[in-house]
N, C-alpha and C positions, 0 to 999 in steps of 0.2 A: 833558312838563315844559317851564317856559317857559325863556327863554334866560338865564336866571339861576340857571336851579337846579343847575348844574355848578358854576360858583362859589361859588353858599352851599354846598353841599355840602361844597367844597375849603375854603371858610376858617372852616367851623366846627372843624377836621382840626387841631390843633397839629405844628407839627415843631419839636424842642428840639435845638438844637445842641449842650447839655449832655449827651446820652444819646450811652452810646458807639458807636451804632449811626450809620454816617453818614447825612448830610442828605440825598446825593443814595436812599438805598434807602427813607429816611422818605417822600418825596416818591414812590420807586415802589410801598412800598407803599400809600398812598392811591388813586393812580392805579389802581391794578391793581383795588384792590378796589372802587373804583368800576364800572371794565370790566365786570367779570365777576357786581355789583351788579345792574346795567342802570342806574347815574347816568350815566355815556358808553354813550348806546345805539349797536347795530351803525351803522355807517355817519355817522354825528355825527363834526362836526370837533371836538377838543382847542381852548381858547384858546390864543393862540397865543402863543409862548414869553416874551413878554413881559408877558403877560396873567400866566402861570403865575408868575413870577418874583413879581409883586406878591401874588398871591392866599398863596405861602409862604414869601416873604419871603425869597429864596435866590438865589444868583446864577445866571444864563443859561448857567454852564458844568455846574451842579448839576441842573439843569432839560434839559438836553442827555442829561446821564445816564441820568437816570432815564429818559429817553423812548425812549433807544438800550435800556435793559434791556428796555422794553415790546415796541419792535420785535422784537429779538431771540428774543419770544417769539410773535409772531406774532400782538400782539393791538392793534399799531396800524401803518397805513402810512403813511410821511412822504415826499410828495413834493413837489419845488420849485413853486411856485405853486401847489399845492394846498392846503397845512398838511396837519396831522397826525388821520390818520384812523383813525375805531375800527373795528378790525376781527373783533373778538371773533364766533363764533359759536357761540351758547346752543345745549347739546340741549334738545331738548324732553323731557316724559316724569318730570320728576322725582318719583321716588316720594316717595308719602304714605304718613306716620308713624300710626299708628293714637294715639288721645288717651284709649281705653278707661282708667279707673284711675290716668290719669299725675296731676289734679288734685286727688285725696286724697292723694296721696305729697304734692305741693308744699306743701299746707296743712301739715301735720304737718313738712316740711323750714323752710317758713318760720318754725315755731314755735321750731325746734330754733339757727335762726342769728341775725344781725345784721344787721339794713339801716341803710345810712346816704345819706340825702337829699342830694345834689349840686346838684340844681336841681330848682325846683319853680316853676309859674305858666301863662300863659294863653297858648297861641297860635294863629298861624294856620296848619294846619298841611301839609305840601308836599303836593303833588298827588298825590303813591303814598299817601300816607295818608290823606289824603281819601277817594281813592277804594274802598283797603281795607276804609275805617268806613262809610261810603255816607252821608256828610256833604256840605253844600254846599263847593264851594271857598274862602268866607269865612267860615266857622265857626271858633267858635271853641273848643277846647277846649284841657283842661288836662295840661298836658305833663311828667312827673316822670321825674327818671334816679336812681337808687339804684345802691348796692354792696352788695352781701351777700355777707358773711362769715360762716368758722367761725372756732375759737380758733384755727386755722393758718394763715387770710386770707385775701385778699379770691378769690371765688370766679366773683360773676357780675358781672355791667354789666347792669342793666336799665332801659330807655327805654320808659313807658308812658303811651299816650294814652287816656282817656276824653272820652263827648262832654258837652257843658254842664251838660243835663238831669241828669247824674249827677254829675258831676266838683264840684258847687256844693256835696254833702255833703262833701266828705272835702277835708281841710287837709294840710300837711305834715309836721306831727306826727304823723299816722293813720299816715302811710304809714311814717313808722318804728318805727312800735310796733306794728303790723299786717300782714297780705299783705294784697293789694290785693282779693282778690278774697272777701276777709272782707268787708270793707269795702262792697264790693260789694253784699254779700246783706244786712249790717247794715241799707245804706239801702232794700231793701225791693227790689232785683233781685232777679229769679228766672233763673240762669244755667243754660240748658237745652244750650249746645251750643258745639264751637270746633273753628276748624280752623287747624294747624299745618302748619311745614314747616320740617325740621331741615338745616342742612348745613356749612358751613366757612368761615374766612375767614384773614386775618391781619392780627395788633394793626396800626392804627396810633397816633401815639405815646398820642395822648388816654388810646384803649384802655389801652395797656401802662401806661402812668401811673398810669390806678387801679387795674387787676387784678397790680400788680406782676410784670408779666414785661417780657419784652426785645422793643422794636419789628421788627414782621415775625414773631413766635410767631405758631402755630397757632391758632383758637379756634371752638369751638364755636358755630354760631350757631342761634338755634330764633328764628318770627316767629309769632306766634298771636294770632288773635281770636277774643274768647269772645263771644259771641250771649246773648240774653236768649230767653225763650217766643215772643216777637214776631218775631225773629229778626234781632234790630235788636244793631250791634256796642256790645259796650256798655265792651269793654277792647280797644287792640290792643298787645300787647305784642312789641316788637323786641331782642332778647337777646342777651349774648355770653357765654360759657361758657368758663373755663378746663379744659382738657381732663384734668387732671392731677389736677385736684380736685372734678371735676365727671362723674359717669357715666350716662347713660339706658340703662334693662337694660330687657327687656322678655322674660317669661315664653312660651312659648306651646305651645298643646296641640292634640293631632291628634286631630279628631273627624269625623265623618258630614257630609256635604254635603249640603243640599237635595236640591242635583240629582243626588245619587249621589256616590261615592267619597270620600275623604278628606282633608282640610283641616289645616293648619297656621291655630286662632286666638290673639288675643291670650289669653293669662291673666291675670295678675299683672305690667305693667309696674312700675317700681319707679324712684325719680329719688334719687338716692346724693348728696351733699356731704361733702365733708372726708373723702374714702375710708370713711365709713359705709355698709356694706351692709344692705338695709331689705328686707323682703318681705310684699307687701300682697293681701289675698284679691280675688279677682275680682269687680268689682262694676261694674252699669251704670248707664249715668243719667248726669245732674251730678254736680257735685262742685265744691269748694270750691280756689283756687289761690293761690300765692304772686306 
């Protein structure tokens, strides 16, 4: 990441002094989930306190705060002539989500709710996602954030990028009247494959703002990029999940091993919204996503 990318990171971030959550925990939780993100990689200095003051707009005693909470948990060291050091350390090993079945639930969930278009247009897009799509560093694709909702509201936050060659069909109209990955196949993709990776985070205020919850909630987070037959990324989707409203169930049946003995596999994963419970036959292959 180049030595800007901490800072867009942080001032793309709102902190609203209007929310009754104070400023200095708005500020730690950005921080934090940057940390634990990898946007502060292990060992990366923090700008430094004045830098940070500018980037949210907050005073040097709010910015103290929040930095003392981070310490506190042992995910940065501050010391004198050094500044302020990330000290997070990642496990490795993080389990993979099996994706069997979960993209026909999403088409049929997408059918079922409301997206609504936040931002929609062309950029260049940060060096994690570059490298995710296997795009050059100055490419340029098309970059939409949606909310979808049930009749009970707003449910997910989603951030998706597509590269040029695809992105030039679909407008931002499509995308609110469509899931993306109709879309997708509409323009003549053939979507053969995707890998995911599910885990947690907490709002910050941006977050909390459109998902209607309180900054620092819990939230579900899943990151997937779906493949074409070429094996070329052809969506990456970065998502935030309220937990409350939002469920991933996933079936599974114990059957005979290749190599002998017996297996726990998937069945009938199943992707729930608005506390609707759904149950979908086991089927492999592609499939179609919201």
């Amino acid at each position: 990441m180049g030595p800007n990318g901490p800072a867009r990171a942080a001032s793309r971030t709102l902190v609203d002094a209007a929310l009754r959550t104070p400023l200095y925990h708005q500020v730690y939780v950005v921080l934090r989930s940057g940390i634990l993100e990898g946007t502060y990689a292990d060992g990366s200095r923090l700008p430094a306190e004045h830098d940070l003051c500018v980037l949210f707009d907050v005073s040097r005693i709010t910015i103290r705060r929040a930095l003392a909470e981070l310490q506190g948990e042992g995910l940065l060291r501050r010391t004198r002539g050094s500044g302020t050091v990330v000290t997070n350390r990642r496990q490795p090993g993080a389990q993979r989500v099996p994706l069997e079945g979960m993209l026909e639930n999403l088409i049929a969930m997408g059918l079922e709710t409301q997206a609504r278009v936040l931002e929609f247009g062309w950029v260049v897009p940060s060096a994690d996602v570059a490298a995710a799509m296997g795009v050059p560093a100055d490419a340029q694709v098309q970059r939409a954030v949606r909310v979808r909702s049930t009749d009970g509201g707003p449910f997910s936050h989603l951030t998706t990028y597509v590269p040029e060659r695809v992105g030039r069909s679909i407008a931002a109209e499509d995308l609110g009247a469509h899931p993306l990955l109709t879309l997708l196949e509409r323009s003549g993709v053939r979507v053969a494959s995707a890998d995911q990776t599910i885990g947690a985070t907490l709002a910050d205020a941006q977050a909390a703002m459109r998902l209607g919850v309180d900054v620092g909630s819990a939230l579900l987070t899943l990151t997937r990029a779906v493949r074409d037959e070429a094996g070329q990324v052809v969506e990456y989707l970065q998502a935030l999940y309220r937990p409350d409203r939002y469920l991933y169930r996933m079936s599974l049946a114990r059957v005979d091993a290749a190599e002998g003995g017996r297996v726990w596999t998937p069945w009938a994963p199943t992707a729930d919204a608005g506390g609707r419970r759904r149950r979908a036959p086991a089927r492999r292959g592609g499939g179609r996503g919201a």
